[in-house]
Structures are given as structure tokens and as C-alpha cells.
N, CA and C atoms as an extended XYZ file, in Angstrom:
501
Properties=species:S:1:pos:R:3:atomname:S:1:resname:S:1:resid:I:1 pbc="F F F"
N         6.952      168.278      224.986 N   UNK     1
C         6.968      166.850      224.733 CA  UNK     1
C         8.408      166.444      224.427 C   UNK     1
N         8.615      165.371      225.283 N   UNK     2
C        10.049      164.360      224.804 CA  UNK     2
C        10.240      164.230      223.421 C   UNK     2
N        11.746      163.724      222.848 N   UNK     3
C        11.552      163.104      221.598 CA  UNK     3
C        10.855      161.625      221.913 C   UNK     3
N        10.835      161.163      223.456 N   UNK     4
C        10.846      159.438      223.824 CA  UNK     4
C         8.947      159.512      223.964 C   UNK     4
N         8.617      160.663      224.468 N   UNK     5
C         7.366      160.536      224.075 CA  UNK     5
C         6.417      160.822      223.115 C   UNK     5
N         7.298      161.575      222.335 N   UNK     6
C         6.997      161.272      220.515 CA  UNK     6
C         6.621      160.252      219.841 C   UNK     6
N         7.986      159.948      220.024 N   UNK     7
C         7.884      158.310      219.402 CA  UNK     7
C         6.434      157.170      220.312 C   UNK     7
N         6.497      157.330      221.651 N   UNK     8
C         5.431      156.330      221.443 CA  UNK     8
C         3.821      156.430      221.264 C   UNK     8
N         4.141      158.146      221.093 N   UNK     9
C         2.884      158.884      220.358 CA  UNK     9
C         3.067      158.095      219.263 C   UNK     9
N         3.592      158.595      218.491 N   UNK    10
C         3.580      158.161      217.098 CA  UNK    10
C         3.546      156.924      216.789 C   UNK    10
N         4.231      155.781      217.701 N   UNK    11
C         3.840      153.852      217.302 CA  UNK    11
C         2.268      153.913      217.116 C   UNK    11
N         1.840      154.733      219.021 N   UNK    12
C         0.459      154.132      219.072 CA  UNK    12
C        -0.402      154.703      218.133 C   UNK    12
N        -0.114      155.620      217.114 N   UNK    13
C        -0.764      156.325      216.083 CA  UNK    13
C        -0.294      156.168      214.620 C   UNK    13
N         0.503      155.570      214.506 N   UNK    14
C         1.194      155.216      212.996 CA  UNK    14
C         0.002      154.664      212.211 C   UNK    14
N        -0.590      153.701      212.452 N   UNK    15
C        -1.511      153.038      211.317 CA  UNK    15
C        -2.637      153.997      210.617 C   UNK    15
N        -2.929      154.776      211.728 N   UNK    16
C        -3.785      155.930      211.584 CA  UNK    16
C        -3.453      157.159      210.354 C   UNK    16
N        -2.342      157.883      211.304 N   UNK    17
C        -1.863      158.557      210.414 CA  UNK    17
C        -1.380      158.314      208.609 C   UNK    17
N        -0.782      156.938      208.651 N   UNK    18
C        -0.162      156.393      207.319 CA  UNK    18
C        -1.296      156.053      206.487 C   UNK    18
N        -2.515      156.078      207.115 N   UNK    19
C        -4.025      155.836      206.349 CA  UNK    19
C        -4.493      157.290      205.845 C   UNK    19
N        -4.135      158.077      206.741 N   UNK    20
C        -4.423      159.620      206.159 CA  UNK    20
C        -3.778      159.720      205.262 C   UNK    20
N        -2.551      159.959      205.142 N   UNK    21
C        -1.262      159.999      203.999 CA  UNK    21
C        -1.610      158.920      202.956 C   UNK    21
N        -2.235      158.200      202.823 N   UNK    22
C        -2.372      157.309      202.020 CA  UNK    22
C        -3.734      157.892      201.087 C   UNK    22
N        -4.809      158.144      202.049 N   UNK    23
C        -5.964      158.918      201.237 CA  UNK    23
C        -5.999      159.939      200.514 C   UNK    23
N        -4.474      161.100      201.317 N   UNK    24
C        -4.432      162.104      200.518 CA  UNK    24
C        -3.551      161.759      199.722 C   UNK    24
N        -2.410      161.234      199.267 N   UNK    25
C        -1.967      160.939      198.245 CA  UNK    25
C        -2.661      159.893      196.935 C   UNK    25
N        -3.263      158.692      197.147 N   UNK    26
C        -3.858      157.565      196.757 CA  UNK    26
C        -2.414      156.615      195.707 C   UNK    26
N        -1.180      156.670      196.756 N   UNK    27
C        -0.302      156.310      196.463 CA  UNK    27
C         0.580      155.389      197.467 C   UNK    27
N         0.930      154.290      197.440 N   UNK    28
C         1.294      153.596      198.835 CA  UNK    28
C         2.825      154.201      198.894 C   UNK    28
N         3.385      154.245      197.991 N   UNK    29
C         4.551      155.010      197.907 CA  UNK    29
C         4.911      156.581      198.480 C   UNK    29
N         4.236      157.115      198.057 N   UNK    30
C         3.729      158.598      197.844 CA  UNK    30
C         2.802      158.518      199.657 C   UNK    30
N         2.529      157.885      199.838 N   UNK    31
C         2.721      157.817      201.589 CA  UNK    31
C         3.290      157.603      202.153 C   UNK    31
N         3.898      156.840      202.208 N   UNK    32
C         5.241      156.388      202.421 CA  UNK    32
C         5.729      157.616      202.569 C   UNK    32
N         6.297      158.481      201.558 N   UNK    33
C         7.430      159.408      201.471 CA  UNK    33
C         6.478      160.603      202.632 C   UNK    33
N         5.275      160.898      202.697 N   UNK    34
C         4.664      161.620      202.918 CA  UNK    34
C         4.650      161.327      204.080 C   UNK    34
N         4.065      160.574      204.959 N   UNK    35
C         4.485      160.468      206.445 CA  UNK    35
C         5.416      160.761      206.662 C   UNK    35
N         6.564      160.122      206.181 N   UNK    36
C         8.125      160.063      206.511 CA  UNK    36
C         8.437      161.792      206.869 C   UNK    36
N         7.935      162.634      205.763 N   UNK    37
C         8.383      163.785      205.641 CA  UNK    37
C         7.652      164.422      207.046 C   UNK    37
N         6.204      164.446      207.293 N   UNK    38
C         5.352      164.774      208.184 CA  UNK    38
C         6.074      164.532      209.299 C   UNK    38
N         6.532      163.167      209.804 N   UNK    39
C         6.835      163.221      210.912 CA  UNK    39
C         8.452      163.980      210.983 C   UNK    39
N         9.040      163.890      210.083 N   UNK    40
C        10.104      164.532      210.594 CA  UNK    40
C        10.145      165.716      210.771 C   UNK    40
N         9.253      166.943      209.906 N   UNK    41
C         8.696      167.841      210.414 CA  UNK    41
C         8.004      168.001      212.084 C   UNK    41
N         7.281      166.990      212.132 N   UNK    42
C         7.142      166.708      213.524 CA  UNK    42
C         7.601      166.572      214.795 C   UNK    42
N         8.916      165.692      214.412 N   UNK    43
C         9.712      165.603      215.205 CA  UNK    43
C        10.748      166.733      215.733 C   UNK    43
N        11.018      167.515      214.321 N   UNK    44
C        11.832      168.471      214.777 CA  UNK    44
C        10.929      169.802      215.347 C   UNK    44
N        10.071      169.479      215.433 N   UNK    45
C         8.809      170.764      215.859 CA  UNK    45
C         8.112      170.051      216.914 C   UNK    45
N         8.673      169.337      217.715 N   UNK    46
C         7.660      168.285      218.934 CA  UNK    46
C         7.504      169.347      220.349 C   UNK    46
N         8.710      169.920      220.437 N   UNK    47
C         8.822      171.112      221.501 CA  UNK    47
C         7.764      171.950      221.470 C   UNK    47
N         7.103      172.558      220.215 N   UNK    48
C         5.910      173.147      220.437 CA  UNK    48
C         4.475      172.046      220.446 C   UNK    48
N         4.409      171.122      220.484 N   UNK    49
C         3.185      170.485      221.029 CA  UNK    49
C         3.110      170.350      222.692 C   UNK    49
N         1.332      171.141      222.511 N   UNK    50
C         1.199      171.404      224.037 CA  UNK    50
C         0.387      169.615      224.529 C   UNK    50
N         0.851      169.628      225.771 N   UNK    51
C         0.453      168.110      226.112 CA  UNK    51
C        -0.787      168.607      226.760 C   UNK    51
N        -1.474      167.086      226.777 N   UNK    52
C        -2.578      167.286      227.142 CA  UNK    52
C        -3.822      167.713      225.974 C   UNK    52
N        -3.331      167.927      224.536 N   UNK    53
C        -4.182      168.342      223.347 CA  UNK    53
C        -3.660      166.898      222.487 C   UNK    53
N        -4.937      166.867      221.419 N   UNK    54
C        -5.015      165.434      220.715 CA  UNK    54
C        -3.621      165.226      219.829 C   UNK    54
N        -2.875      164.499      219.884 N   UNK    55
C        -1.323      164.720      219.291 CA  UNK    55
C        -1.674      164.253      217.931 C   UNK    55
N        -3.217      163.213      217.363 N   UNK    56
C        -2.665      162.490      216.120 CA  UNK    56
C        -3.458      163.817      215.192 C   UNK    56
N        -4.494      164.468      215.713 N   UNK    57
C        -5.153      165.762      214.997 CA  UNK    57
C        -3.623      166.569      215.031 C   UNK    57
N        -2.940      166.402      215.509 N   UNK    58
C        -1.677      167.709      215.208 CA  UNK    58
C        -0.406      167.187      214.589 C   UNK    58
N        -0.819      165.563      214.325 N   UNK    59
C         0.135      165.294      213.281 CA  UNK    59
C        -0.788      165.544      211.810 C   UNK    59
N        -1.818      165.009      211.641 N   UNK    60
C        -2.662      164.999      211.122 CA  UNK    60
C        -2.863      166.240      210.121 C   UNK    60
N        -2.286      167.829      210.755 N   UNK    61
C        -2.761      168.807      210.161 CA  UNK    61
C        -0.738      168.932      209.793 C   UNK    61
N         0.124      168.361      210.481 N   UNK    62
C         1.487      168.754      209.720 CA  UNK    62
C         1.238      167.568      208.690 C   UNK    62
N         0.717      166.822      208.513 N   UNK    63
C         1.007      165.700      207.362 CA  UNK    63
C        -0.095      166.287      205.821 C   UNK    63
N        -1.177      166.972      206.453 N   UNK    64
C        -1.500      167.238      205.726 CA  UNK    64
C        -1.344      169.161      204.906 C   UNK    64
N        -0.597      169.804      205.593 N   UNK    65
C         0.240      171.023      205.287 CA  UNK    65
C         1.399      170.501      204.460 C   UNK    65
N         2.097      169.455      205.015 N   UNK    66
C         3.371      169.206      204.196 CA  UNK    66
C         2.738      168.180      202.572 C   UNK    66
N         1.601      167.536      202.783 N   UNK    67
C         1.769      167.274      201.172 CA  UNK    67
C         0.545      168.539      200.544 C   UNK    67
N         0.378      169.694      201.330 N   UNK    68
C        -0.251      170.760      200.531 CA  UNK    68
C         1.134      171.398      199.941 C   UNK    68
N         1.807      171.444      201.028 N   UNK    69
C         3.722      172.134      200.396 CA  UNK    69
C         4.251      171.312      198.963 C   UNK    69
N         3.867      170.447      198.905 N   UNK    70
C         4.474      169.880      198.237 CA  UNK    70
C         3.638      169.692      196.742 C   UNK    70
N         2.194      169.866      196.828 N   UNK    71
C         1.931      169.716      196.021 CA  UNK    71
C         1.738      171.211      195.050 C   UNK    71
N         1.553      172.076      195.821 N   UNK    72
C         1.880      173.456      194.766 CA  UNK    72
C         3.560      173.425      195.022 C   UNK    72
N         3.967      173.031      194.920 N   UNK    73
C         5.493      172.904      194.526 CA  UNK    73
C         5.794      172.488      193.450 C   UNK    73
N         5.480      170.853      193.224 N   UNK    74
C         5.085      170.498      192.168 CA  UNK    74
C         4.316      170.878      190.982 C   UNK    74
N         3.668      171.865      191.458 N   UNK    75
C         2.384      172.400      190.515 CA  UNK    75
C         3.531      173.189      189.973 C   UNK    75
N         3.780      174.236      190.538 N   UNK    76
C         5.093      175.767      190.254 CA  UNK    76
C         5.679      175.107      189.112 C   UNK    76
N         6.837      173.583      189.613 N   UNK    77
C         7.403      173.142      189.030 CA  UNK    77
C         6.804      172.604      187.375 C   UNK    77
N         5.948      172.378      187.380 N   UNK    78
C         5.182      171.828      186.555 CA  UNK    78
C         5.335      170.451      186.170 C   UNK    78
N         5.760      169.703      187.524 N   UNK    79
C         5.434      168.510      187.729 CA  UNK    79
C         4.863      167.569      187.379 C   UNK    79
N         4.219      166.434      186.435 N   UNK    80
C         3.285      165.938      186.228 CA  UNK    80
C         3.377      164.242      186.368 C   UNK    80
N         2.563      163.855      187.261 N   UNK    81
C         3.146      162.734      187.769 CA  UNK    81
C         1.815      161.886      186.790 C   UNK    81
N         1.909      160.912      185.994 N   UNK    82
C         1.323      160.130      185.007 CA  UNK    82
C         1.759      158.765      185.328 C   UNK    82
N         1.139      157.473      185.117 N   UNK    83
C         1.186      156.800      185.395 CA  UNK    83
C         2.046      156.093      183.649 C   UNK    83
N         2.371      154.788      183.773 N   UNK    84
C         3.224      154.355      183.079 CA  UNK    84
C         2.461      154.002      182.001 C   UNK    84
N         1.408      153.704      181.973 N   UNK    85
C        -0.029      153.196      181.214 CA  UNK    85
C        -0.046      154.240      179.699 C   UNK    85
N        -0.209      155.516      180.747 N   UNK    86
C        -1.136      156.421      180.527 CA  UNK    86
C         0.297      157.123      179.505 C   UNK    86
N         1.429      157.187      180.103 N   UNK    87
C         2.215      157.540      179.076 CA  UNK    87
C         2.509      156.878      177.823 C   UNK    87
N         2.506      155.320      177.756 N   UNK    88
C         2.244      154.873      176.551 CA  UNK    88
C         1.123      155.495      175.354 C   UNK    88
N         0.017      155.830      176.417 N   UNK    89
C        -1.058      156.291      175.184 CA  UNK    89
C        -0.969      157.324      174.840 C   UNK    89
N         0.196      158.352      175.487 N   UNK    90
C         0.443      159.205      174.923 CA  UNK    90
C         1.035      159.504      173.649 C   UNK    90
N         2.481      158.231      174.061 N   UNK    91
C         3.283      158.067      172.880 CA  UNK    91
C         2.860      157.552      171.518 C   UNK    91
N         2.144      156.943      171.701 N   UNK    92
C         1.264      156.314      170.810 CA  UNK    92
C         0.506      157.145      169.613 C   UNK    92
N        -0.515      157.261      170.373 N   UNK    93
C        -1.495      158.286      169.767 CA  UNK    93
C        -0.543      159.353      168.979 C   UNK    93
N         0.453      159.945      168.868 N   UNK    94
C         1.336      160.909      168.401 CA  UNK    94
C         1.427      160.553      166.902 C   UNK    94
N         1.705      159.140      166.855 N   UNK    95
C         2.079      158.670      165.265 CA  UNK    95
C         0.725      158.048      164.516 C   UNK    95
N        -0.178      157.958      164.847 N   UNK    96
C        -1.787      158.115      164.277 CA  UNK    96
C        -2.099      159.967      163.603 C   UNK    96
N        -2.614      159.963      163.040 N   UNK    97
C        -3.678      160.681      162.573 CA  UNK    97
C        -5.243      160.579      163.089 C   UNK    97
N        -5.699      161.732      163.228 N   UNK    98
C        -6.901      161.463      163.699 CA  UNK    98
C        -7.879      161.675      162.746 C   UNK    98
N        -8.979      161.483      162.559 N   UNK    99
C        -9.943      161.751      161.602 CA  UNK    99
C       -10.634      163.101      162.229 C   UNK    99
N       -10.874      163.945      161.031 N   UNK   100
C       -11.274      165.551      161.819 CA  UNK   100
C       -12.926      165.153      161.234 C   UNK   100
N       -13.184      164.295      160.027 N   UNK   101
C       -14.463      164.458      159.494 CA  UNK   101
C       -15.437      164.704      160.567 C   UNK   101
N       -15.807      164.026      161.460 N   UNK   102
C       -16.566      163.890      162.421 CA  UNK   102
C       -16.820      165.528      163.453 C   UNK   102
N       -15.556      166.073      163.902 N   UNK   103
C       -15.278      167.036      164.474 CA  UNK   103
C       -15.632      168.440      163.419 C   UNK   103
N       -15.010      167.858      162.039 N   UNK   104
C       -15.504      169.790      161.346 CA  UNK   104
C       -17.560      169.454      160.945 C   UNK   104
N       -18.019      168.323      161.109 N   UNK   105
C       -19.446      168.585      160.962 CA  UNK   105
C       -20.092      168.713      162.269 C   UNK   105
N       -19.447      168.299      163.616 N   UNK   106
C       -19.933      169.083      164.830 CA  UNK   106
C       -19.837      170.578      164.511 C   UNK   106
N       -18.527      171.118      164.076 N   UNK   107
C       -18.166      172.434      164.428 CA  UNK   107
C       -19.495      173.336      163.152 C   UNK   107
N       -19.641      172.405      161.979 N   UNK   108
C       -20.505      173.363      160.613 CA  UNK   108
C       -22.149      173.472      162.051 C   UNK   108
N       -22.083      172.362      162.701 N   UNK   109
C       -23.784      172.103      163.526 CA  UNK   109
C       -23.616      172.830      163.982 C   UNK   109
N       -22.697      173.974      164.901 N   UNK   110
C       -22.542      174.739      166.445 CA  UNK   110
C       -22.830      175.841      165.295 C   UNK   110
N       -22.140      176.461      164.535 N   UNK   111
C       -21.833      177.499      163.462 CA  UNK   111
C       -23.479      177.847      162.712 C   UNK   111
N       -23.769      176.759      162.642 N   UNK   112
C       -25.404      176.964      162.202 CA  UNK   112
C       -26.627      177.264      163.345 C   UNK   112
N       -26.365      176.524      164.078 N   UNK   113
C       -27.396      177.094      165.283 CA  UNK   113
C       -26.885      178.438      165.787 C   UNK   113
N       -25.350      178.970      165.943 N   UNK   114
C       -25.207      180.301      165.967 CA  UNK   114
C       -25.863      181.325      165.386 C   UNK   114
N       -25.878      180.797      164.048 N   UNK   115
C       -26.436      181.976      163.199 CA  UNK   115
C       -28.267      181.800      163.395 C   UNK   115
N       -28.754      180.926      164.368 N   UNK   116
C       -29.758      181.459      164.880 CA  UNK   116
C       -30.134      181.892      166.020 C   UNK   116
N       -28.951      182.378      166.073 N   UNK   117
C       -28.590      182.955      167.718 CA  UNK   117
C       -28.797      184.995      167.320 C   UNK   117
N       -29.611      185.490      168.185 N   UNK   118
C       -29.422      187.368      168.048 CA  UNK   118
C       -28.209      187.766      167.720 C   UNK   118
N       -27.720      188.395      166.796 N   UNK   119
C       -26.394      189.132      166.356 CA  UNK   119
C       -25.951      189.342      167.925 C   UNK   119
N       -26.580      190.517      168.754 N   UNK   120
C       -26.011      190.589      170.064 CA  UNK   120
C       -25.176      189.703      171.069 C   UNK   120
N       -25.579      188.451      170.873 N   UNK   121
C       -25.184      187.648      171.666 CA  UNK   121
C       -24.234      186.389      170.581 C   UNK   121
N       -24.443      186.646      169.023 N   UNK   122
C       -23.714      185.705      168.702 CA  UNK   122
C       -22.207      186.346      168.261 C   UNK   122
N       -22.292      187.485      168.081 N   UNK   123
C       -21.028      188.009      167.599 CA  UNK   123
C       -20.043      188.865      168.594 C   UNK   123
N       -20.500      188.877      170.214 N   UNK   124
C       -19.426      188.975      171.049 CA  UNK   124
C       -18.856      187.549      171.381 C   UNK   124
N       -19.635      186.358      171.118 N   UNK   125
C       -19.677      184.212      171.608 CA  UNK   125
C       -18.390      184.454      170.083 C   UNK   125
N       -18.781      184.798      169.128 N   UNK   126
C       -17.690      184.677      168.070 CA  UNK   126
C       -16.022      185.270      168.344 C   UNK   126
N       -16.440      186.853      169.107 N   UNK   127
C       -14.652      187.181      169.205 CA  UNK   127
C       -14.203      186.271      169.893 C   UNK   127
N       -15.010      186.029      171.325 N   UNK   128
C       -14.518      185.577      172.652 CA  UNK   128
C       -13.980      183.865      171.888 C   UNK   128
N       -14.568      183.297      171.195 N   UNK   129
C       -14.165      182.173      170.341 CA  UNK   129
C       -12.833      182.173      169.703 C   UNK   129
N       -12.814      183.417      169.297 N   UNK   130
C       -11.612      183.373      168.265 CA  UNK   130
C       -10.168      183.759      169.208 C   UNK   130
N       -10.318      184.529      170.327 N   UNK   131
C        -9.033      185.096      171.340 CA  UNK   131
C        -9.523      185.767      171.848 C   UNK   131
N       -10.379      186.635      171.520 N   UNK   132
C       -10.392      188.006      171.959 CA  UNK   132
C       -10.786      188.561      173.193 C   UNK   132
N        -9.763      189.405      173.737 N   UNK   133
C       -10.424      188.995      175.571 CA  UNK   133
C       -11.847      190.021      176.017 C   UNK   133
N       -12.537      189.800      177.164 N   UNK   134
C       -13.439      190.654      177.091 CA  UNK   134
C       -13.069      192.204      177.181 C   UNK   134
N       -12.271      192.636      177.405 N   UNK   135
C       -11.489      194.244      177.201 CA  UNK   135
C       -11.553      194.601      175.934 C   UNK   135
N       -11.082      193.412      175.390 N   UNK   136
C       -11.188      193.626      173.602 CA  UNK   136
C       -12.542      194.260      173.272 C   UNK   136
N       -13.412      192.495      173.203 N   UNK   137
C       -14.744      193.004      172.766 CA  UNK   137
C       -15.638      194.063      173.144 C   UNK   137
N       -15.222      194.703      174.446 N   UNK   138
C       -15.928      195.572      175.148 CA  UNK   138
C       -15.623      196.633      174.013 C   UNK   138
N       -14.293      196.837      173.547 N   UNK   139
C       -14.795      197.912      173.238 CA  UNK   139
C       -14.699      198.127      171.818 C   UNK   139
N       -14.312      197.091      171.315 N   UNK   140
C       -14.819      196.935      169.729 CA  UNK   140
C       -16.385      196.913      169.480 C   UNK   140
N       -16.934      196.388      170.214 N   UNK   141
C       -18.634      196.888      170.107 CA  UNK   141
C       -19.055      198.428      171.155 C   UNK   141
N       -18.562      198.788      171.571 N   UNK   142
C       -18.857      199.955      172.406 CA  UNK   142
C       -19.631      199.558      173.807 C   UNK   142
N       -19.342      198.244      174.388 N   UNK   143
C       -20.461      197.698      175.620 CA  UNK   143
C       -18.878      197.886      176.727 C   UNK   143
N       -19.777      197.862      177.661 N   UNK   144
C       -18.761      197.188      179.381 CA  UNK   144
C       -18.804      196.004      179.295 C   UNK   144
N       -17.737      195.532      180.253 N   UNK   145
C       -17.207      194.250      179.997 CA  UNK   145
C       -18.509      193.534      180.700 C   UNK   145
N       -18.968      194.492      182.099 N   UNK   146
C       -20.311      193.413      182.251 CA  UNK   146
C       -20.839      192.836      181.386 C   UNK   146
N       -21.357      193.344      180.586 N   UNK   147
C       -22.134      193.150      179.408 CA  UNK   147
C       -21.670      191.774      178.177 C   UNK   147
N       -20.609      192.403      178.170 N   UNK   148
C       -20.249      191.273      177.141 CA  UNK   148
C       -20.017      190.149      178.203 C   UNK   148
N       -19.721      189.390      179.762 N   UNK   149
C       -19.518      188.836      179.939 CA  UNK   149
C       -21.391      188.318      179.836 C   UNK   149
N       -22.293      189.233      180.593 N   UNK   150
C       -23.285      188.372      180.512 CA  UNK   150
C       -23.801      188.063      179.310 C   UNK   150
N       -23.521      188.493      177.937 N   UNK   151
C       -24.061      188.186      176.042 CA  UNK   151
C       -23.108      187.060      175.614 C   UNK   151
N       -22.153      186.701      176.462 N   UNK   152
C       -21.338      185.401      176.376 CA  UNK   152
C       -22.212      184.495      176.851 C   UNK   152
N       -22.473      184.556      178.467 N   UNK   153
C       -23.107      183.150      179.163 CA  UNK   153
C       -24.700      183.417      178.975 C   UNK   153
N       -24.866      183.986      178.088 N   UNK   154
C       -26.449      183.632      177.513 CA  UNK   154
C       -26.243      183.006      175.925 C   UNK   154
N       -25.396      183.475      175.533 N   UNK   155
C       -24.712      183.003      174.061 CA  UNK   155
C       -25.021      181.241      174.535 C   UNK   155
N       -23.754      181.086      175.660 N   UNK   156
C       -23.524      179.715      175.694 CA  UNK   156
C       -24.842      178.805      176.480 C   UNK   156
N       -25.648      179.691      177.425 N   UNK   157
C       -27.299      179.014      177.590 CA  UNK   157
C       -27.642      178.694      176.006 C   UNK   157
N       -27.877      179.721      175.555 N   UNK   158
C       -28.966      179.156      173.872 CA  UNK   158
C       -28.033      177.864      173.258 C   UNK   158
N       -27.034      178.234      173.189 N   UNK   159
C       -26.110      177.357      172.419 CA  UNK   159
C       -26.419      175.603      172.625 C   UNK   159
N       -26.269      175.631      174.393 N   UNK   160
C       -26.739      174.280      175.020 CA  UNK   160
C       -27.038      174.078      175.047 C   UNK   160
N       -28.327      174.725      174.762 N   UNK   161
C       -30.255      174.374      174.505 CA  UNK   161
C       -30.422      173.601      173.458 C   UNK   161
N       -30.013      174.346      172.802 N   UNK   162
C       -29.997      173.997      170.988 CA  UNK   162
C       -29.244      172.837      170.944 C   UNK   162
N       -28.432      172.454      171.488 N   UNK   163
C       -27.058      171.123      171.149 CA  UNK   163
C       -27.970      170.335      172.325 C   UNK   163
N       -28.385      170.320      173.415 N   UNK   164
C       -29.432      169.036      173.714 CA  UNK   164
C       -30.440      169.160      173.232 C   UNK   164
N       -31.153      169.771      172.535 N   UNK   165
C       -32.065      169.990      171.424 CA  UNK   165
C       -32.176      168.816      170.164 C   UNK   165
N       -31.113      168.854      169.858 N   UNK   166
C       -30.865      168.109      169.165 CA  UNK   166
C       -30.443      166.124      168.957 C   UNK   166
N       -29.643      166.215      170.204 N   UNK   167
C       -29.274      164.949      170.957 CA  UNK   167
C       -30.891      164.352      171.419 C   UNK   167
């Protein structure tokens, strides 16, 4: 493929594509940049598109590879894109105090229905609570880690029972 028949690939397919980039980002900006990038990837990679195959499905999969590139990039980086809103309530909330009353009589409710939980299943739900990884508990009680993983997610079945039990 031409660069001249690129381009009028790409006019007669622009609205299309910039709607994809737009869904996967949910940013008009952030599409913007994202096409932009796609096609120039595109462009400089047009020599390998075979003619005669659907050109906007093969922009389609570079537009959507390049904001997968980009977004574990960002991730690596530890990137965090927040909106302007949302950072106020961050800042905010910092110089409040919160009230724990509410939160340490959830935590006395969970702590009490534990203790009517089988020792077996409540006191590996207790290490795994406190840090302790299942390697740990395995062998501070003498079990395989199978084991303690399945006396965890039966721990946390009863647990849920009991807490919509209650609700």
C-alpha cells in the first residue's frame, strides 16, 4: 500500500476509527492522542498491509495494541490518571478525622460471630487476617497449604452467612 492510498484509507475511515479510540479510552482527548499515535504507527508500518484485506479491522487492532502499550506502561509507571474533582476529595478528606466508632463495632460483630465459627476454620481466617501468608499458616498448624486455603474460603462462606444473617 501507498502512503497516498493510506491516507484515503484512512479519511474514508477516520470517524470510525476515532469512535473506537474514543470507547477505549472514554476520553475525547485521550483519543485524540490515541489515534494520532495508531495511525502513525500505521503509517510507518503501511508497507506491510496486504491489499485486498479489511484496512479499518487492521487499523483497528494497531489502535487498539498501541493504547494496550500504553496502558501497562502507565501501569509499570504507576501512573494514575484522576480526574480534577476527584483529587480535591482527596485533599480534603486528609484534614478531617474520621469517626472509627461505627467501624470498631462492625469489627467487635465480625470477631463475635468468629468465635462461633469451628476453631479449624476460625484460627487459620485469624493468621491469614493478621499477615500471615498461607506457607506460614500451613505450617504453624501442621496442614498443606491446600488445606488452609480451602479452611479460609469456608471461614469466609460462614462468615457471609452470618453478616447477611444479620442485615
Amino acid at each position: 500500500m501507498t502512503h497516498q492510498e493510506f491516507n484515503v484509507e484512512l479519511i474514508n475511515k477516520r470517524s470510525i476509527l476515532f469512535a473506537f479510540a474514543l470507547k477505549l479510552t472514554k476520553d475525547y482527548q485521550d483519543a485524540q492522542d490515541l489515534f494520532q499515535d495508531g495511525t502513525m504507527r500505521a503509517f510507518h508500518y503501511c508497507s506491510h498491509f496486504v491489499m485486498g484485506t479489511n484496512f479499518r479491522a487492521w487499523m483497528a487492532t494497531i489502535i487498539r495494541n498501541t493504547f494496550i502499550n500504553n496502558f501497562r506502561e502507565n501501569k509499570r509507571r504507576g501512573l494514575v490518571k484522576i480526574s480534577f474533582e476527584r483529587s480535591l476529595l482527596y485533599t480534603e478528606s486528609k484534614s478531617t478525622l474520621a469517626n472509627q466508632g461505627e467501624v470498631n463495632i462492625r469489627i467487635q460483630e465480625i470477631y463475635g460471630m468468629l468465635d462461633e465459627v469451628d476453631d479449624k476454620y476460625s484460627v487459620p481466617f485469624l493468621m491469614h487476617h493478621q499477615g500471615y501468608q498461607y506457607k506460614e499458616i500451613g505450617q504453624a498448624l501442621n496442614l498443606p497449604i491446600g488445606t488452609v486455603k480451602s479452611r479460609l474460603y469456608t471461614a469466609r462462606q460462614v462468615l457471609q452467612k452470618k453478616v447477611n444473617a444479620r442485615n
